[in-house]
Every structure is written in C-alpha cells, then in structure tokens.
C-alpha positions in Angstrom: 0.0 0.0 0.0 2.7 2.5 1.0 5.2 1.4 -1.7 7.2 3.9 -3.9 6.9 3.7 -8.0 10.3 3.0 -7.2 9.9 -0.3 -5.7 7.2 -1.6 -8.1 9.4 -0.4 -11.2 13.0 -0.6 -10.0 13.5 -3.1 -7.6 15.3 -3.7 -5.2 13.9 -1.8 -2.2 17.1 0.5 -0.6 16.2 2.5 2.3 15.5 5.5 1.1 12.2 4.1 -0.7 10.7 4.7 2.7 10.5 8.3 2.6 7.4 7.7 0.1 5.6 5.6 2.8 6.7 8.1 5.5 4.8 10.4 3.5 1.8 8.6 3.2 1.8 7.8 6.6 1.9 11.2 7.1 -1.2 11.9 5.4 -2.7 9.2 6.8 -2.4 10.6 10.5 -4.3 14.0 9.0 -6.9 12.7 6.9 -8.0 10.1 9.0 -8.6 7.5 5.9 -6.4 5.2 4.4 -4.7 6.4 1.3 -6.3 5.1 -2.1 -9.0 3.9 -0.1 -11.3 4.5 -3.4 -9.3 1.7 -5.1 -10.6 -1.8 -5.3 -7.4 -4.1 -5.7 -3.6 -3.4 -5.0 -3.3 -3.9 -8.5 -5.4 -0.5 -8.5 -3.4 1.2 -5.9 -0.1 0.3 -7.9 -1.6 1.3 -10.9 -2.1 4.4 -9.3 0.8 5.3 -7.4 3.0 4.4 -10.6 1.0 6.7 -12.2 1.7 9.8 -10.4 -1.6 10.0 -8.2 -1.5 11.1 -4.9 -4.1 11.7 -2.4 -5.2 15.0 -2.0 -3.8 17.3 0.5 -6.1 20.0 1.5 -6.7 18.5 4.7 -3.4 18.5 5.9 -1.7 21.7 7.5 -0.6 24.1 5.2 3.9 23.9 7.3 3.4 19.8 6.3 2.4 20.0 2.5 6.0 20.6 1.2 7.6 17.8 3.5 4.7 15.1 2.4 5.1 16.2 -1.3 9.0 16.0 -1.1 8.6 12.0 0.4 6.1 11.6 -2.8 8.5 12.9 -5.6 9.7 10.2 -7.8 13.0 9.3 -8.8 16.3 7.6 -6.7 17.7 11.4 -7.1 15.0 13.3 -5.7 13.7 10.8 -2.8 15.4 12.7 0.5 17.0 10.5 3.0 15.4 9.1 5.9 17.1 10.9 8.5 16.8 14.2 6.7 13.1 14.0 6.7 12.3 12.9 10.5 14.7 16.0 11.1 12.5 18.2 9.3 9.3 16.5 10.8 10.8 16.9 14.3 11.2 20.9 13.5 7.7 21.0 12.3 6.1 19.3 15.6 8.5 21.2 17.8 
C-alpha cells in the first residue's frame, strides 16, 4: 500500500524508498482514511501510485504540505533520505 513507483518499477527496495511511505503515513495521520481507499485491488493502488496519483492534501496543515510532497517525488535522485526527513518532521512538531 505504501510502496514507492520506485519499488514496483526498480526493484530492489534501498532504504531511502521509505520516505514515500513516511509520506503517506503522514497523510494518513491528517486525513484520518487510508490512502487510495477509493481503489478496489492493490493492483489498483499500484496502478495508481505508478502513475503519479497522490491523495489530496487540502486536509493537511498548510507547514506539512511541502515535507509530504518531497517524500512523494519520484526518482532515486529526488527521494530525501530518511534521516533528513524525521529531522524536518521533528522541526515542524517542535
């Protein structure tokens, strides 16, 4: 559910593929619903993620839309590193 394009495309998984799951954690916590929750088959939800879609964010604090969108960019290049992220989490909540 929480896997990056990267993982279904470009296996195998590194650690830095879980910044896109941190993410959707992430908007988990504020929307209250799981993400995709529309679709009706993980084949649906991969289909989906591969594809660019992302759940909407207007229900998430305006200081947390940047950091979630960051853990959603594709690419091996553009995904930040785990540590970097819960840094900038920890600033947000602090």
């Amino acid at each position: 559910m929480f896997q990056a394009p990267e993982v279904y495309n470009e296996p195998p998984v590194l650690d830095y593929t879980d910044v896109f799951a941190l993410g959707m954690m992430t908007w988990e916590m504020f929307a209250d619903v799981m993400p995709y929750a529309n679709k009706i088959s993980d084949e649906a939800v991969k289909k989906a993620v591969c594809n660019g879609e992302r759940p909407d964010l207007n229900m998430v604090p305006q200081k947390c839309r940047d950091v979630i969108k960051q853990c959603w960019e594709h690419g091996l290049f553009v995904i930040m590193m785990m540590t970097m992220m819960m840094m900038m989490m920890m600033m947000m909540m602090g």
